[in-house]
C-alpha positions in Angstrom: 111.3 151.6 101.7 114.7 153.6 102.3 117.7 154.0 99.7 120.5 153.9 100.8 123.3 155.6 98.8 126.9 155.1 99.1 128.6 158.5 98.8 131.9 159.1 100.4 134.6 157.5 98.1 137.4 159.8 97.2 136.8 159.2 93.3 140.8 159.4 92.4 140.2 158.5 89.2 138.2 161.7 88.9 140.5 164.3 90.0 139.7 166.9 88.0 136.8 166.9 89.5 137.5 165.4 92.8 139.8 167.9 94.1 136.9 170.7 94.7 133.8 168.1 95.1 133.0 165.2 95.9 132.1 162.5 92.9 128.1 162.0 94.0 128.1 166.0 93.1 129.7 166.2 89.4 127.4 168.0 87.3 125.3 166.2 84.4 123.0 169.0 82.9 123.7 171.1 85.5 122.4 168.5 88.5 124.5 166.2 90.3 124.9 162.5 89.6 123.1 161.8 92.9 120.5 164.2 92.0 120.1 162.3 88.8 119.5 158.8 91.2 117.3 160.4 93.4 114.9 161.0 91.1 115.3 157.8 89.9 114.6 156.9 93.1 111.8 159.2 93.7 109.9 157.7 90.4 109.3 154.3 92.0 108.3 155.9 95.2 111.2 156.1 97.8 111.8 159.1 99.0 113.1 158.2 102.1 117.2 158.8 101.6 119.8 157.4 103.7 123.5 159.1 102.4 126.7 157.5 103.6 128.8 160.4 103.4 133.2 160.4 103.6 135.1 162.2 101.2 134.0 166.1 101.2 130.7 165.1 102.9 129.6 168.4 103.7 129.3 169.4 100.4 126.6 167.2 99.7 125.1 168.2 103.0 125.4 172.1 101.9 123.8 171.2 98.4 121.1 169.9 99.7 120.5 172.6 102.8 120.6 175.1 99.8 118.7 173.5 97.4 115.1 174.8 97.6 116.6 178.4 97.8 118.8 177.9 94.6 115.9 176.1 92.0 113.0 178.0 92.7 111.6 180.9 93.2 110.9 182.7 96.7 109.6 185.2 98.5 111.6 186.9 101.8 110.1 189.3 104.1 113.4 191.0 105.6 111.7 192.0 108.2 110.4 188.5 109.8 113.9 186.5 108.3 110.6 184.4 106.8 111.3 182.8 103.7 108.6 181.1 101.5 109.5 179.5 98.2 107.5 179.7 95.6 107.3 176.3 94.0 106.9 172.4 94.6 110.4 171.3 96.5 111.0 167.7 96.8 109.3 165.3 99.1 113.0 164.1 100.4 113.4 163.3 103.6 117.3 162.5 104.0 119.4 161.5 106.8 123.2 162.2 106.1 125.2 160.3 108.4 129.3 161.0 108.8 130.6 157.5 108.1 134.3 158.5 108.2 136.9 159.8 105.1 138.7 156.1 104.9 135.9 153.6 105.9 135.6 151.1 103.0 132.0 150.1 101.8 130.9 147.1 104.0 132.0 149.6 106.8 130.1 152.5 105.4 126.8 150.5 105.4 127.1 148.4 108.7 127.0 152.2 110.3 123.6 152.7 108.8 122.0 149.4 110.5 120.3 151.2 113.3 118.5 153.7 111.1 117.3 151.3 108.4 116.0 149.3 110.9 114.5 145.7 110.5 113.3 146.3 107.0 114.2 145.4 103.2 116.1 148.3 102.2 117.8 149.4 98.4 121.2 150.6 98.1 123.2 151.4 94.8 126.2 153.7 94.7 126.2 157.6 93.8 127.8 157.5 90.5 125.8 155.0 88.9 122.6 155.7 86.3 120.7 153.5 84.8 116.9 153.4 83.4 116.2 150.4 85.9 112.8 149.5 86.6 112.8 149.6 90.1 109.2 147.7 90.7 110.8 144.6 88.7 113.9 145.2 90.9 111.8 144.7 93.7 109.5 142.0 92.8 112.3 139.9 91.6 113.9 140.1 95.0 111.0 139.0 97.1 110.4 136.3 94.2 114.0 134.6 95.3 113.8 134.9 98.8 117.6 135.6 99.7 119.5 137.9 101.6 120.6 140.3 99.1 119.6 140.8 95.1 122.1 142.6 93.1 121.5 143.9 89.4 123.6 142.5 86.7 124.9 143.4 84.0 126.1 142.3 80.9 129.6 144.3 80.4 133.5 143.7 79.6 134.7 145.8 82.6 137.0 146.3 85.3 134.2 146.0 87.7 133.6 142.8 89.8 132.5 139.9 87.7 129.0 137.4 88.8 128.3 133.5 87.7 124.9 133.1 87.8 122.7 130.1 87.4 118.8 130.1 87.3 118.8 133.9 88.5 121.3 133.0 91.5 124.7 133.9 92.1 127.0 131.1 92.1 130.3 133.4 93.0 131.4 136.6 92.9 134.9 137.7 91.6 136.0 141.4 92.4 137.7 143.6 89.6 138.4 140.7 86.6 138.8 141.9 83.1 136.7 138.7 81.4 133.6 139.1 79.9 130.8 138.4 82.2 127.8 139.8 84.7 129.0 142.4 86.4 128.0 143.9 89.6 125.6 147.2 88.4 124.5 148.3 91.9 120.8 148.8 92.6 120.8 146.1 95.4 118.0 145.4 97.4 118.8 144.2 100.7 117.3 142.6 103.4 118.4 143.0 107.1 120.1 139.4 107.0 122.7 141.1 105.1 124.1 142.7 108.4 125.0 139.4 109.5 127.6 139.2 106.2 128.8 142.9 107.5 132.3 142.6 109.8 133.2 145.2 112.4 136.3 146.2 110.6 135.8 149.2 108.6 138.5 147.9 105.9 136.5 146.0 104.1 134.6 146.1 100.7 131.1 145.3 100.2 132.2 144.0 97.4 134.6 141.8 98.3 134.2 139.1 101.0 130.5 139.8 102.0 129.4 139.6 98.7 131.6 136.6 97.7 129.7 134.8 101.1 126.5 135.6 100.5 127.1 133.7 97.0 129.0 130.8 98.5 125.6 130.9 101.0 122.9 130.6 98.3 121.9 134.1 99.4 122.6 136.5 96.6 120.2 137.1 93.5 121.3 138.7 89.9 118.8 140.6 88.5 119.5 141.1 85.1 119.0 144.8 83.5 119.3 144.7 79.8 118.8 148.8 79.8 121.0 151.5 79.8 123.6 151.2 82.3 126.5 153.1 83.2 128.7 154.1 85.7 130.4 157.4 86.1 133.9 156.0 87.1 136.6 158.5 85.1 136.4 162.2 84.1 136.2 160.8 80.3 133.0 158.7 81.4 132.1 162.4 83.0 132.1 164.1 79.7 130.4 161.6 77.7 127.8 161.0 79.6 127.7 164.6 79.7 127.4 165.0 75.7 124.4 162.3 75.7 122.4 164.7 77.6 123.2 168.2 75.4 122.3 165.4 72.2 118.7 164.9 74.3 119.4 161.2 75.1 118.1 161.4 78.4 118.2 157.4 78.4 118.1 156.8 82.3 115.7 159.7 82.9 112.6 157.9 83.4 111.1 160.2 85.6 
């Protein structure tokens, strides 16, 4: 199974981080948020990445073409160019594909619909951590049988806001301010989804896909009752930040 990871928002409400890198690669611990996700990832399984790169996408591209070289040991024979590093690297295989600076979510993903093939697929976004069990995640989706299952949580937020009855969604309603389910990320998808996707690169995920897939009958809520959080602000940045020098590595399950 693939994950696919949406990375190429401009994060303008991280600035002072955003003007140098992109979001997905703010540092917590020293690793980058996606790194952190990855290995969340990784845990259940999937290491087959699919990164929808925008904003300062080849950064992420240069982190990870660096990456074995810069954590672990090697050994170069300068006089061959042959490099050998000393160590286990990761068993990522990652595809990053250029999905344009401005294109909006929905447009982001219908770009990736010839790699993922016809196959369930997960998706979540790359400033997002939680301590999800992805297995449940999973088994939970194939138990409803629709279109799309998105994780939900229990939050007073900015983010989009879900009514759910018997473990379906009944609507969606982007960016409310009520108490309510919100939209977590950590979908899993299934290739029907495509059908909800419109050609025009303007347009959220979030917004009138989601909302039809509800009005359809087609979108699950799986409800996480763990440690959520998304990295949305530099002040989110910090704290999240100061959890991990305390040792409260909540959402590092692996």
């Amino acid at each position: 199974m693939k994950a696919v990871i949406l990375c190429g928002g401009k994060g303008t409400r991280m600035s002072e981080i955003t003007n140098e890198r992109p979001k997905p690669l703010a540092m917590i611990g020293g690793k980058p948020i996606l790194w952190h996700i990855m290995k969340l990832y990784q845990y259940y399984g999937v290491n087959e990445f699919i990164l929808l790169l925008g904003f300062k996408g080849e950064m992420i591209k240069e982190y990870f073409l660096d990456y074995d070289w810069k954590n672990h040991s090697m050994t170069l024979d300068s006089s061959t160019g042959e490099l050998r590093i000393l160590g286990k690297s990761e068993p990522w295989k990652i595809t990053f594909l250029d999905t344009g600076e401005h294109t909006q979510t929905a447009g982001r993903l219908l770009q990736a619909k010839d790699i993922i093939g016809d196959e369930t697929f997960l998706m979540t976004y790359g400033d997002g951590l939680a301590n999800i069990n992805l297995f449940h995640l999973i088994s939970y989706h194939q138990s409803k049988g629709a279109a799309a299952t998105v994780t939900g949580i229990e939050k007073t937020s900015q983010f989009g806001t879900l009514t759910v009855e018997d473990g379906m969604a009944k609507s969606f309603s982007e960016k409310t301010s009520s108490d309510g389910i919100i939209n977590g990320g950590f979908f899993v998808l299934s290739p029907k989804v495509f059908d909800y996707l419109p050609k025009d690169r303007d347009v959220m995920f979030e917004e009138e896909p989601l909302k039809e897939l509800a009005k359809d009958g087609e979108l699950a809520v799986y409800r996480h009752y763990g440690f959520w959080t998304a990295i949305d602000t530099y002040k989110n940045l910090l704290e999240i930040n100061k959890m991990w020098d305390r040792g409260q590595h909540v959402w590092k399950v692996w």
